[in-house]
C-alpha positions in Angstrom: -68.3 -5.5 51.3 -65.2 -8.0 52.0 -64.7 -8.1 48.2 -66.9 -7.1 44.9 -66.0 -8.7 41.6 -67.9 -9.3 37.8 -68.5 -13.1 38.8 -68.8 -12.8 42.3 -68.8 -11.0 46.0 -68.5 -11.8 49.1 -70.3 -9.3 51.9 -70.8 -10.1 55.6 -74.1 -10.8 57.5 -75.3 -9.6 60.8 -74.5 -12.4 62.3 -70.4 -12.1 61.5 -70.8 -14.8 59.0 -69.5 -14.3 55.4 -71.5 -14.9 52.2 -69.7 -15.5 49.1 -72.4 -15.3 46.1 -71.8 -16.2 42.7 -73.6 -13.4 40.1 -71.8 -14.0 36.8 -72.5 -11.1 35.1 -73.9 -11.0 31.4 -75.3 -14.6 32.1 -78.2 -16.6 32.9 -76.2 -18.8 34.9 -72.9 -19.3 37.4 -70.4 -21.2 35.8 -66.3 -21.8 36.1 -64.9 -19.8 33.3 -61.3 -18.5 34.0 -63.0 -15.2 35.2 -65.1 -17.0 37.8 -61.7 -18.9 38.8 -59.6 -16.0 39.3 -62.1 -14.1 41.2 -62.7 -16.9 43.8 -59.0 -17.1 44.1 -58.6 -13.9 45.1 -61.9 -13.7 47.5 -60.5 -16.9 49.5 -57.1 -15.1 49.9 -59.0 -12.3 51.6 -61.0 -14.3 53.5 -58.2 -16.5 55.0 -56.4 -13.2 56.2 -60.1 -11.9 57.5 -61.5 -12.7 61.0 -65.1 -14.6 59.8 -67.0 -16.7 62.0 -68.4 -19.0 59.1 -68.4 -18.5 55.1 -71.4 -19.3 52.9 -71.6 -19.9 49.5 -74.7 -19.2 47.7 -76.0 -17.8 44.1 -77.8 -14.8 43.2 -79.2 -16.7 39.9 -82.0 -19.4 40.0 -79.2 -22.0 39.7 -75.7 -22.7 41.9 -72.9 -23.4 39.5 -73.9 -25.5 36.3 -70.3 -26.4 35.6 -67.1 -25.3 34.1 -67.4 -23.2 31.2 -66.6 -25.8 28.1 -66.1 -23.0 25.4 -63.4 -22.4 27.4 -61.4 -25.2 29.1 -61.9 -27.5 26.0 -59.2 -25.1 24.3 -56.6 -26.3 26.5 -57.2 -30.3 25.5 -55.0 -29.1 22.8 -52.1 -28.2 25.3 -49.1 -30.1 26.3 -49.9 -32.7 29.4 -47.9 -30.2 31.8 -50.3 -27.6 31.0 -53.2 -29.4 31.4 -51.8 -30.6 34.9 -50.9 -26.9 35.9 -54.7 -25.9 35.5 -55.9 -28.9 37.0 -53.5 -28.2 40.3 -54.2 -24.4 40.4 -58.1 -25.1 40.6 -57.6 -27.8 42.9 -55.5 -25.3 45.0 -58.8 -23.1 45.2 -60.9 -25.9 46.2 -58.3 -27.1 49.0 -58.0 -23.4 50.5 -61.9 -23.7 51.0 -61.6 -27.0 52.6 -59.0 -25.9 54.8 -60.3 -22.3 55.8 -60.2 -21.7 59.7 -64.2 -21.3 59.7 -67.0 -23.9 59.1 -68.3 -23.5 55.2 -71.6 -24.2 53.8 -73.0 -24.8 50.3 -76.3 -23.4 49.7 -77.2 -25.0 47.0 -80.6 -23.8 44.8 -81.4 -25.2 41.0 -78.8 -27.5 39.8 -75.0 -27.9 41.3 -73.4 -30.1 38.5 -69.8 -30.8 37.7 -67.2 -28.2 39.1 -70.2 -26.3 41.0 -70.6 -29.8 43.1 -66.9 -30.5 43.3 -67.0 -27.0 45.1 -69.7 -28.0 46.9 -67.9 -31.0 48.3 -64.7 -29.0 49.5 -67.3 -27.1 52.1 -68.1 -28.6 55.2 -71.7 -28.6 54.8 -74.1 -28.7 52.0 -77.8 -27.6 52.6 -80.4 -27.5 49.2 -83.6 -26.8 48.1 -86.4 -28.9 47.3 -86.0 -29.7 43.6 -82.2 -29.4 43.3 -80.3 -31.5 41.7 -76.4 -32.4 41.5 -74.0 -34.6 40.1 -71.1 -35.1 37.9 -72.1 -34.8 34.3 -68.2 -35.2 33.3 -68.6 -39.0 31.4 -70.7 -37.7 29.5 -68.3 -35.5 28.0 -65.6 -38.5 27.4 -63.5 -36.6 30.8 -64.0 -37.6 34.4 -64.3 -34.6 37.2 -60.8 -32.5 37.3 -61.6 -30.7 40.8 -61.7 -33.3 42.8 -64.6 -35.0 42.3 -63.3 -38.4 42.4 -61.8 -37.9 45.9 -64.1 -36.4 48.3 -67.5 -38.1 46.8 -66.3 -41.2 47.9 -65.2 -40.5 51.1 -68.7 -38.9 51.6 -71.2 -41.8 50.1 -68.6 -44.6 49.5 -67.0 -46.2 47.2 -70.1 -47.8 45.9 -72.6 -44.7 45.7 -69.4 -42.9 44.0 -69.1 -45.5 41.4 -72.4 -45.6 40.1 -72.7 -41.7 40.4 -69.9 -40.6 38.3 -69.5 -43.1 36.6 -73.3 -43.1 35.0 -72.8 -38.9 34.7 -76.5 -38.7 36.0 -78.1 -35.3 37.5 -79.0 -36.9 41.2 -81.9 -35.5 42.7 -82.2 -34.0 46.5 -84.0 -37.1 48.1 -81.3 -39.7 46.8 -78.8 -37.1 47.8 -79.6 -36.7 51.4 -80.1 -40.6 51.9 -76.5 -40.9 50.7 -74.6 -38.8 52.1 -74.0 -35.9 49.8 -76.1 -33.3 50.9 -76.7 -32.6 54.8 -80.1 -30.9 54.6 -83.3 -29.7 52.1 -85.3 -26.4 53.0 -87.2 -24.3 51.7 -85.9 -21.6 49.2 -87.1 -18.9 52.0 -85.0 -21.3 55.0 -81.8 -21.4 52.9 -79.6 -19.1 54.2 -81.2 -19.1 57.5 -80.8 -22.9 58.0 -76.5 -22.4 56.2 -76.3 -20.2 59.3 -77.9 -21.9 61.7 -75.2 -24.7 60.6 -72.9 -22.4 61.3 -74.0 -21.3 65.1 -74.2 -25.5 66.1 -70.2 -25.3 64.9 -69.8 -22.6 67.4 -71.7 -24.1 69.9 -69.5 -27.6 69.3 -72.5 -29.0 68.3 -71.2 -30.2 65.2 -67.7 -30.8 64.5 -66.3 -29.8 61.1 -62.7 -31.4 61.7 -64.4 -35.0 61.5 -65.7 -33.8 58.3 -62.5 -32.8 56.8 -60.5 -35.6 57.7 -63.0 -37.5 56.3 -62.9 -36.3 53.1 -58.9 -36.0 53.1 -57.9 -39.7 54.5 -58.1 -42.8 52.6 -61.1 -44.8 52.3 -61.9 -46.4 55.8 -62.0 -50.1 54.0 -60.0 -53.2 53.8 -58.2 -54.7 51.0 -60.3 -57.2 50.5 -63.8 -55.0 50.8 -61.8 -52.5 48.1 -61.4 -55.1 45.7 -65.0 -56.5 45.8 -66.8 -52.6 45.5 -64.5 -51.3 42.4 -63.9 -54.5 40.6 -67.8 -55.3 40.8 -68.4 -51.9 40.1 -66.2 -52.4 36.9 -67.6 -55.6 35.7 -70.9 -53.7 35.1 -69.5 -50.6 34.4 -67.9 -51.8 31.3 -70.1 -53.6 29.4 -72.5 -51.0 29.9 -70.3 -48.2 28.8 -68.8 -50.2 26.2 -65.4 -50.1 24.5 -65.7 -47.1 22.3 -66.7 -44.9 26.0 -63.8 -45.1 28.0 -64.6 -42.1 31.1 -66.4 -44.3 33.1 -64.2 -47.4 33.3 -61.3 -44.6 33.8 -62.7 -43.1 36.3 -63.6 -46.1 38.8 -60.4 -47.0 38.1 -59.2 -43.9 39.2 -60.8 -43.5 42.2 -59.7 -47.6 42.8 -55.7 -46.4 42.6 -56.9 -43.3 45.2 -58.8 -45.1 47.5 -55.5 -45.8 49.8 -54.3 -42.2 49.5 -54.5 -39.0 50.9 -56.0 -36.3 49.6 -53.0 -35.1 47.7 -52.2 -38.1 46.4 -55.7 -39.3 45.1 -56.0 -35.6 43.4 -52.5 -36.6 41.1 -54.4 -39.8 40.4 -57.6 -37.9 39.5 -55.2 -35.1 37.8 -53.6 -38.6 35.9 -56.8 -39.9 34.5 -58.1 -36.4 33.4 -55.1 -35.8 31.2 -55.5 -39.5 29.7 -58.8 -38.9 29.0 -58.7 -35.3 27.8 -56.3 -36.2 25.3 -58.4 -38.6 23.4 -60.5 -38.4 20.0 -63.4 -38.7 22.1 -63.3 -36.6 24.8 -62.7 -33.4 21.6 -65.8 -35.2 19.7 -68.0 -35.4 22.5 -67.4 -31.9 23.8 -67.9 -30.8 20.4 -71.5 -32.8 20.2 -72.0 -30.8 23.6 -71.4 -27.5 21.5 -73.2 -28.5 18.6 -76.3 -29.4 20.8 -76.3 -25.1 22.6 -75.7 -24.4 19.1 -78.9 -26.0 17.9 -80.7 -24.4 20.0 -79.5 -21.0 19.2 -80.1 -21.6 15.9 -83.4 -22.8 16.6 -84.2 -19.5 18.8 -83.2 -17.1 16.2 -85.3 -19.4 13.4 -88.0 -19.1 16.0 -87.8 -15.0 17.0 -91.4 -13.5 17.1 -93.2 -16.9 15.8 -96.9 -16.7 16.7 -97.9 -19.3 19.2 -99.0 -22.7 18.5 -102.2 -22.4 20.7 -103.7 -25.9 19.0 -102.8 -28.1 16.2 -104.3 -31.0 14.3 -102.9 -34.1 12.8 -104.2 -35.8 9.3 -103.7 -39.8 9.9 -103.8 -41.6 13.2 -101.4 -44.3 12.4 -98.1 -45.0 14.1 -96.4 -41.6 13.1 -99.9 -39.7 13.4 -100.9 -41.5 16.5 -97.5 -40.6 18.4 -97.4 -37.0 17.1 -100.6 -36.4 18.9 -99.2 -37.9 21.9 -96.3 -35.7 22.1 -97.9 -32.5 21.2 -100.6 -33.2 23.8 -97.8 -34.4 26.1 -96.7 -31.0 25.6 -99.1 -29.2 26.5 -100.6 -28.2 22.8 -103.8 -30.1 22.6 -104.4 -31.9 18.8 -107.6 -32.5 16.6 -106.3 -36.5 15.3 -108.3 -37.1 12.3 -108.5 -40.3 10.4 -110.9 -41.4 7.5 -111.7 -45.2 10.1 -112.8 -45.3 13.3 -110.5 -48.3 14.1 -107.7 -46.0 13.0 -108.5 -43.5 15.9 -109.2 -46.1 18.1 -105.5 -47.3 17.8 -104.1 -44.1 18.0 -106.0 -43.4 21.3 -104.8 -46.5 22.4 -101.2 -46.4 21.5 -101.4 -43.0 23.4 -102.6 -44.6 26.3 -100.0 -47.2 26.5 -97.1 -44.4 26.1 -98.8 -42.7 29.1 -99.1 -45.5 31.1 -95.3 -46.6 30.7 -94.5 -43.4 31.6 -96.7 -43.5 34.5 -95.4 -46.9 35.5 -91.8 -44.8 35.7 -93.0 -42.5 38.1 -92.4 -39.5 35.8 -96.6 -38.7 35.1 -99.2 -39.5 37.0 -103.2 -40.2 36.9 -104.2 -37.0 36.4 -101.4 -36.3 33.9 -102.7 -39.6 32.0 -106.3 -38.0 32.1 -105.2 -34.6 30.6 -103.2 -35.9 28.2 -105.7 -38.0 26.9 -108.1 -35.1 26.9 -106.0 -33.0 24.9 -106.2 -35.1 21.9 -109.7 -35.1 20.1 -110.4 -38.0 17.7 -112.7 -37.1 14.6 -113.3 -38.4 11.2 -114.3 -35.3 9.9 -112.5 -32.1 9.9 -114.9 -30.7 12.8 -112.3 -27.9 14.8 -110.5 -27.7 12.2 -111.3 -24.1 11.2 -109.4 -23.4 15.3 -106.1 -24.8 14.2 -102.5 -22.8 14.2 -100.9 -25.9 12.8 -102.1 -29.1 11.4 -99.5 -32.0 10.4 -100.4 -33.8 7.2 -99.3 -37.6 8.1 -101.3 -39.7 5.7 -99.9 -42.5 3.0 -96.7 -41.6 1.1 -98.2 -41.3 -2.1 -98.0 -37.7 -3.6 -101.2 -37.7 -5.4 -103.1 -39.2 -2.3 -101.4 -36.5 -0.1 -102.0 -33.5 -3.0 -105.8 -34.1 -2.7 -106.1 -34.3 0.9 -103.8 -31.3 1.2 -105.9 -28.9 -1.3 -108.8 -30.3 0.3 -107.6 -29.0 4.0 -106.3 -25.8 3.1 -110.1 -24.9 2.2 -111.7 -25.5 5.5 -108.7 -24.3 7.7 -107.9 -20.3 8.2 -105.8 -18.2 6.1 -103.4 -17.5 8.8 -102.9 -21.6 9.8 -99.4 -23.5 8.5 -99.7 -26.7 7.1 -96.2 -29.0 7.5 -96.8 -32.7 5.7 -94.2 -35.6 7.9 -93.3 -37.1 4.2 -89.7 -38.5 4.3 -88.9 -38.4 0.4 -92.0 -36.2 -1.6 -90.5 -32.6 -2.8 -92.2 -29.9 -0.8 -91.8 -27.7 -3.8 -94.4 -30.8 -5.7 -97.0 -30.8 -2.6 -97.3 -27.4 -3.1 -98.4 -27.4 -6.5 -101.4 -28.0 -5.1 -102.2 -25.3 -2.5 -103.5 -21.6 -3.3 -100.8 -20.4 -0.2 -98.1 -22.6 -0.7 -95.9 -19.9 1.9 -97.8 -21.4 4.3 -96.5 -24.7 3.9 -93.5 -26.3 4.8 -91.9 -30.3 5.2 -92.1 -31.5 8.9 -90.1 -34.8 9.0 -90.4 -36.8 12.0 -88.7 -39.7 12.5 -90.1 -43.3 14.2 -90.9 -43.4 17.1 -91.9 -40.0 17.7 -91.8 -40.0 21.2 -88.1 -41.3 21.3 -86.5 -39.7 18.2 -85.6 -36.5 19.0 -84.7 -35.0 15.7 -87.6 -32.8 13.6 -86.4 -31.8 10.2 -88.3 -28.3 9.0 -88.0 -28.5 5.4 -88.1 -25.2 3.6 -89.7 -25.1 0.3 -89.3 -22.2 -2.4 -92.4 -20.6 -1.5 -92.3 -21.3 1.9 -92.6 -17.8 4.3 -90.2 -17.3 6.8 -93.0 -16.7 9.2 -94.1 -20.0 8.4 -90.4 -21.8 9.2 -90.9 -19.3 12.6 -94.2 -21.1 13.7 -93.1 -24.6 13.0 -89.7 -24.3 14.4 -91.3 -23.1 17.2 -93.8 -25.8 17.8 -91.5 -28.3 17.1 -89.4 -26.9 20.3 -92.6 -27.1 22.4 -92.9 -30.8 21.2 -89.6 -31.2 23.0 -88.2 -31.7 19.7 -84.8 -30.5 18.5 -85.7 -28.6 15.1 -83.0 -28.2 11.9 -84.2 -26.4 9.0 -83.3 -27.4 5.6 -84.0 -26.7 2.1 -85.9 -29.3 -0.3 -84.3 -31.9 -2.5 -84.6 -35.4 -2.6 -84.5 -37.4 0.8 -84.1 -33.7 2.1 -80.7 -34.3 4.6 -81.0 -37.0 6.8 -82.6 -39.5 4.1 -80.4 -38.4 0.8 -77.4 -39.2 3.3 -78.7 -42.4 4.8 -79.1 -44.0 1.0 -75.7 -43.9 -0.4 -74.8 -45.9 3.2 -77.4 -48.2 2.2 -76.4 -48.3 -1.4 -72.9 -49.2 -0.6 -74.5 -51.9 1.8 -76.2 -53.6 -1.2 -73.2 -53.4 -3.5 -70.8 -54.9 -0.6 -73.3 -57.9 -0.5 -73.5 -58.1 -4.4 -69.2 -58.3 -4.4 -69.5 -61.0 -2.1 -69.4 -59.4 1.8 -71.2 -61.4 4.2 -74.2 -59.5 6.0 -74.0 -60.5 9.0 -70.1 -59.3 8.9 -71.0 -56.0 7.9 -73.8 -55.2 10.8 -71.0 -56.1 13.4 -68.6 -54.4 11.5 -70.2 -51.1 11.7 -71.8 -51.9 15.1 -68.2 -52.2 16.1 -67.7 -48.8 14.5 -70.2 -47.4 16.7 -73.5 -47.6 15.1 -76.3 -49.4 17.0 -77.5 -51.6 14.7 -76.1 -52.4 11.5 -77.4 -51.5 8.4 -79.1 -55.3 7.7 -81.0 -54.9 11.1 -81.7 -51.5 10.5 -83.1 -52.0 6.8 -85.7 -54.6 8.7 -86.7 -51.8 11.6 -86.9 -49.3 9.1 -89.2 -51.6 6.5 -87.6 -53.1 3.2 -90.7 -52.2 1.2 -90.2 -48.2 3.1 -86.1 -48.7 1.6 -87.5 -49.6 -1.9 -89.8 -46.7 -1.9 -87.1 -44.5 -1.0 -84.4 -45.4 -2.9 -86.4 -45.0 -6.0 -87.2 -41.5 -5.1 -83.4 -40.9 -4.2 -82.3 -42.9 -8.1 -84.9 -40.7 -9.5 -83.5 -36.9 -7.8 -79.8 -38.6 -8.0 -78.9 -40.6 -10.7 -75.9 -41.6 -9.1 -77.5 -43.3 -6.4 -79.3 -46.0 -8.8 -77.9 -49.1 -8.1 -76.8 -50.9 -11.6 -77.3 -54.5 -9.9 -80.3 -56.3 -8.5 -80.0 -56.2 -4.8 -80.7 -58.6 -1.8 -83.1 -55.6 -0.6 -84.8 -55.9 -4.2 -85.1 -59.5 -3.9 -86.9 -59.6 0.1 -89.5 -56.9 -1.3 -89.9 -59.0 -4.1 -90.4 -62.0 -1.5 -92.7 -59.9 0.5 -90.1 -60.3 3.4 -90.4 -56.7 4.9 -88.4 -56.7 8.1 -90.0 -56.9 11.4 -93.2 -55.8 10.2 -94.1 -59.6 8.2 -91.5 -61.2 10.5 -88.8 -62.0 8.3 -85.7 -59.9 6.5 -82.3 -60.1 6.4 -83.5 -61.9 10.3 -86.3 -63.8 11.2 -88.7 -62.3 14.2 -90.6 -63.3 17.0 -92.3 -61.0 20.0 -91.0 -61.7 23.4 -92.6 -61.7 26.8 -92.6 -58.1 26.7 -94.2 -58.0 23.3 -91.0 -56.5 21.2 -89.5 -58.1 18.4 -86.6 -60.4 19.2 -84.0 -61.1 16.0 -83.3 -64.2 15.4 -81.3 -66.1 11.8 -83.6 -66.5 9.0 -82.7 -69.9 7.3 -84.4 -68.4 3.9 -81.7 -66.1 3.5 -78.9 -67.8 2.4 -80.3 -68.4 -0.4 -81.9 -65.0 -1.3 -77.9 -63.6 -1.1 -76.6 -66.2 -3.1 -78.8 -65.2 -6.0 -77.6 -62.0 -6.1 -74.3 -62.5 -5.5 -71.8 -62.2 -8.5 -69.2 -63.9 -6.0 -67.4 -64.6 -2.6 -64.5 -63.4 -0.7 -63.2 -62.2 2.7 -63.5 -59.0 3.7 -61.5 -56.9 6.6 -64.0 -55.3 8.8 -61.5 -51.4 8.0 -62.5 -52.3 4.3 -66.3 -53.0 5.4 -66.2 -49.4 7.5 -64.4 -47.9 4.5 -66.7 -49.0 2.2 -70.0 -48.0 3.9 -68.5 -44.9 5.5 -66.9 -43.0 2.5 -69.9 -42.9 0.4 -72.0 -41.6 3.3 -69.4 -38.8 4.2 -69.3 -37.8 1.0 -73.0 -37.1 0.7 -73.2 -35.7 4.2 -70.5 -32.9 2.0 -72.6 -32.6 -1.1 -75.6 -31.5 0.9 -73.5 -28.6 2.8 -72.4 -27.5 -0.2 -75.7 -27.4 -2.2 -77.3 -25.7 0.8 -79.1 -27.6 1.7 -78.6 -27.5 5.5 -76.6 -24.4 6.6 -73.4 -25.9 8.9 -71.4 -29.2 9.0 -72.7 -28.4 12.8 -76.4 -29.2 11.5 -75.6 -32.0 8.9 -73.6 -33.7 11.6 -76.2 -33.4 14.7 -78.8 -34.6 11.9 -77.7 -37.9 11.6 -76.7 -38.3 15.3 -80.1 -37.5 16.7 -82.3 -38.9 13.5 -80.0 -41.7 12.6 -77.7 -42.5 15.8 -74.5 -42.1 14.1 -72.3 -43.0 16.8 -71.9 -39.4 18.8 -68.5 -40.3 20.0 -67.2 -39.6 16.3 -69.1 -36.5 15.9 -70.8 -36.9 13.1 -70.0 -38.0 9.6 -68.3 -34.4 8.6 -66.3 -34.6 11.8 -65.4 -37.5 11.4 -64.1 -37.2 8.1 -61.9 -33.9 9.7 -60.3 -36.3 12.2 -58.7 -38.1 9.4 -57.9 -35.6 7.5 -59.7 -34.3 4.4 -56.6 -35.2 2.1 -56.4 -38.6 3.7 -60.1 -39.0 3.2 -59.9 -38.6 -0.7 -57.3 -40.7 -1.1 -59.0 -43.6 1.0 -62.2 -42.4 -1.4 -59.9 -42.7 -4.4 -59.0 -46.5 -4.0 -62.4 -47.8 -4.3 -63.2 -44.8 -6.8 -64.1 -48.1 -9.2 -67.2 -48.9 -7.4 -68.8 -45.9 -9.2 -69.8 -41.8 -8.3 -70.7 -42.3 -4.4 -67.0 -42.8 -4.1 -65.8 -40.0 -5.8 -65.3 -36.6 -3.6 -66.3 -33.2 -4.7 -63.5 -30.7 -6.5 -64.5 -29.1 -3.1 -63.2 -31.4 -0.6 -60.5 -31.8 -2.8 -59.2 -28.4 -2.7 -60.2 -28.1 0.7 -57.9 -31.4 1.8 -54.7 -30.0 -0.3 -55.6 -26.3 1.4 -55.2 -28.7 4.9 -58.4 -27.3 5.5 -62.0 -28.8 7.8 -65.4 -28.8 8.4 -65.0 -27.8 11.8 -63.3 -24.3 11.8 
């Protein structure tokens, strides 16, 4: 043994060639905590004072290195510049040793080499993989660009044009595209790995293979001329821009970086890479997206612990084969969990089947299914128009008409002819769980699963938690909503539940900026400029006005304060019969394109539809617009943490990112509302305090903005 550590050790082989293997202990996976970074500091300073022939770097886990540890490195984007420099250099140091070792080197790379694992990767001479790995340089993703180098040697390796597009896109590359580019040297079999890193080794020996090409290489300026330079990053950024848009500034940053690098050497391109880092790190949304990164493992702990010792989801049924009906089947079949679809029409199945199909066959057309993916799929989901199989369910997912006596007769009617044991979850968006349940005999097996449209691309499943609900129950439906590839948040039953009661006050303060005289079509760029990705006009006519009407009535009803003491331009479309997309006209006009999707277009009826409800005009600043929509919605997104009814601003907050899109670079609305400070917040709230009790913050946040207090401890 050359050297034994808790993250790694580094023994040598019969062949006189050192392996260094990462085996971080008391985890599941490798990763570059400060542990992990010390360690490998000191096993490179006793290997460059050890006589080695060659030095491999492998992992005893199912996985290389997944990354830096962000628990732990986020803490220092609170640090002076300097000291966010220092860490940078001192890692870099590490990475520069390996490069610079007396011996060839060799990655063996298994599972998934992302971020600082890859950057690692890179400093060795030779990377070999299996089939299946993937790598890449997840860092924009996070609001940061890669700190260890990252930015210099991958373009040196693939060029400046493969680089751009990989880290500036954050994507996990796969072996295949690796190889072709550049990257990676080899892929074997798990069984070949270390045989074919050595036999790497032995052709370096030999003079087979040269390794000082390599490394100077990777430590000389690009090999292009000024004029080819100019042509790869400023195309690059023309398209990288737009695409990343202006409130996501990593990936512009970093082409830019790598641009200012490109006629340096290697320790001059890693101060410009240490440069952009520290811009970058220091910014509102580098902290917020890190933080959604957090929020997301947190999830999923939560999730796991909701879930502990649920019994398995073996089959499950669906009541309604529309839209929402037809694409839960879909995904739980897609899944794996094969559905009984049940409709009361045989044109209703028929549509369902259909609209399963065509998901399949996009997904097929993508390359990520194929035939006999389609054909198991679609054999996992079992039409019927009576309730045949249903007595063989483990959960069946009540998706019928939003009408609470409709669904209270179909539900008493199920829970008869289903077994005593099976969970019943209705997908209502607004009916109290606690009122549905009136009408059951074992109303603690039932519970509120809310999904949102479409199914298949809406990740978010609220698990709503009735009175009587049985914790078992929550277990088994958590649980099958994580099989469904679904992200699951339990919460407790009121009104709109969380992501609908906070959605209507945003929509309410919508309607009463109209009726003071705002332009519409202001306010949708307004807000879109803020972040969201579609304003609240265009999103009222995706959602449905007629769906809006409903809803708000049932949120006026729960909370008084939400009733609007106006007549609306919403009221007047749904009394117009102007629904949104689905008749064609809204606040826009519709038509389908060649691809068969709605494209928006101006409705010329709408003037006049404003003007009627319109008390008067006047010019608006887009800050009051965001003001205006944003205060009442943060304030709500408050109320319902502190009624309980979700349990953590982490939870209210990832609830309207993933079921609303709330632009994930702010964080959510309760993180949002901590980056301008609780006592500033009121005070903004107070100003407009006029416009009635969605304005008006809780003695709560109150006390908690003079206590200079936040969401996000």
């Amino acid at each position: 043994m050359i050297y034994s550590g808790s993250a790694l050790n580094v023994t040598l082989l019969p062949s006189g060639i050192a392996n260094l293997t990462f085996d971080l202990r008391d985890s599941s996976v490798n990763k570059f905590n400060e542990l992990t970074l010390r360690e490998l500091r000191e096993a490179i300073d006793v290997l460059m004072e050890t006589d080695i022939s060659g030095l491999i770097f492998s992992s005893a886990k199912p996985a290389f290195i997944v990354g830096a540890d962000i628990t732990e490195f986020t803490g220092m984007f609170d640090e002076a510049e300097g000291e966010i420099t220092k860490w940078l250099v001192e890692g870099n140091q590490i990475f520069n040793d390996i490069e610079d070792l007396p011996c060839p080197t060799v990655s063996a790379i298994s599972g998934v080499a992302l971020g600082g694992g890859f950057e690692m990767a890179l400093s060795t001479d030779f990377r070999v993989v299996t089939e299946g790995t993937k790598v890449g340089f997840p860092e924009v993703k996070l609001g940061i660009l890669p700190g260890f180098g990252g930015t210099v040697r991958l373009p040196r390796l693939i060029g400046a044009d493969n680089a751009n597009q990989w880290i500036s896109a954050g994507s996990h590359i796969k072996a295949r595209q690796a190889l072709n580019e550049g990257a990676i040297d080899a892929i074997v079999s798990c069984e070949n790995l270390l045989p074919a890193c050595e036999n790497l080794i032995a052709q370096c020996l030999e003079n087979k293979l040269s390794t000082q090409r390599i490394r100077q290489q990777k430590k000389s300026p690009l090999t292009l001329s000024e004029i080819e330079l100019n042509v790869a990053f400023e195309t690059a950024l023309g398209l990288i821009a737009p695409r990343a848009g202006p409130n996501y500034p990593a990936p512009v940053v970093a082409v830019k970086v790598m641009q200012s690098a490109a006629n340096l050497d290697r320790e001059g391109a890693l101060q410009a890479e240490h440069k952009g880092f520290v811009e970058l790190a220091k910014t509102e949304v580098a902290k917020n997206l890190v933080q959604m990164f957090l929020n997301d493992q947190y999830l999923s702990s939560t999730a796991k612990k909701h879930s502990h010792n649920a019994s398995e989801v073996k089959k499950a049924g669906v009541l309604g084969a529309g839209i929402m009906g037809g694409g839960i089947a879909y995904q739980s079949a897609l899944k794996g969990v094969p559905i009984l679809m049940k409709d009361i029409a045989q044109e209703g199945l028929d549509l369902g089947v259909s609209e399963a199909g065509k998901l399949l066959n996009k997904q097929r057309a993508r390359g990520r299914i194929d035939i006999d993916k389609v054909v198991s799929v679609l054999g996992d989901i079992t039409p019927v128009l009576d309730y045949q199989g249903f007595d063989k369910v483990d959960v069946i997912i009540e998706a019928i008409v939003e009408n609470v006596d409709v669904k209270k007769g179909v539900l008493a009617e199920l829970e008869a002819l289903i077994p005593a044991s099976a969970t019943i979850a209705s997908n209502t968006s607004t009916i109290s769980i606690d009122e549905l349940s009136l009408c059951l005999k074992r109303p603690e097996n039932f519970c509120g699963m809310h999904f949102f449209n479409p199914v298949p691309v809406m990740p978010l499943v609220e698990i709503i938690r009735g009175s009587k609900t049985s914790e078992d129950t929550i277990a088994k439906t958590v649980a099958y909503a994580k099989k469904m590839g679904k992200t699951p948040i339990v919460v407790n039953n009121c009104p709109g539940f969380l992501v609908n009661r906070i959605l209507f006050p945003y929509f309410g303060a919508f309607s009463r900026l109209i009726h003071d005289g705002a332009d519409f079509n202001q306010i949708d760029k307004a807000m879109e400029e803020f972040g969201w990705p579609m304003g609240p006009a265009y999103l009222l006519d995706v959602i449905g006005v007629d769906t809006a009407v409903h809803c708000q009535d049932v949120m006026a009803d729960g909370f008084p304060r939400m009733k609007l003491d106006f007549e609306s331009a919403i009221d007047k479309l749904y009394q117009g019969k102007n629904f949104g997309q689905k008749t064609g006209k809204g606040f826009y006009s519709y038509e389908m394109d060649k691809r068969g999707k709605p494209k928006k277009l101006a409705n010329d009826e709408i003037k006049g539809i404003i003007q009627s409800v319109q008390e008067t005009t006047r010019d608006f600043s887009n800050d009051e617009i965001v003001e205006r929509m944003m205060i009442p919605m943060c304030i709500e997104t408050a109320l319902c943490l502190e009624d309980g009814i979700v349990g953590s601003p982490i939870e209210a907050d990832m609830g309207l990112v993933l079921g609303l899109g709330f632009p994930p670079f702010r964080g959510g609305a309760l993180r949002h509302t901590d980056s301008l400070g609780l006592s500033t917040f009121c005070d903004r709230a107070d100003v407009y305090s006029e416009l009635g009790e969605l304005y008006k913050p809780s003695s709560s946040m109150r006390e908690m903005g003079r206590a200079n207090e936040i969401y996000y401890q």
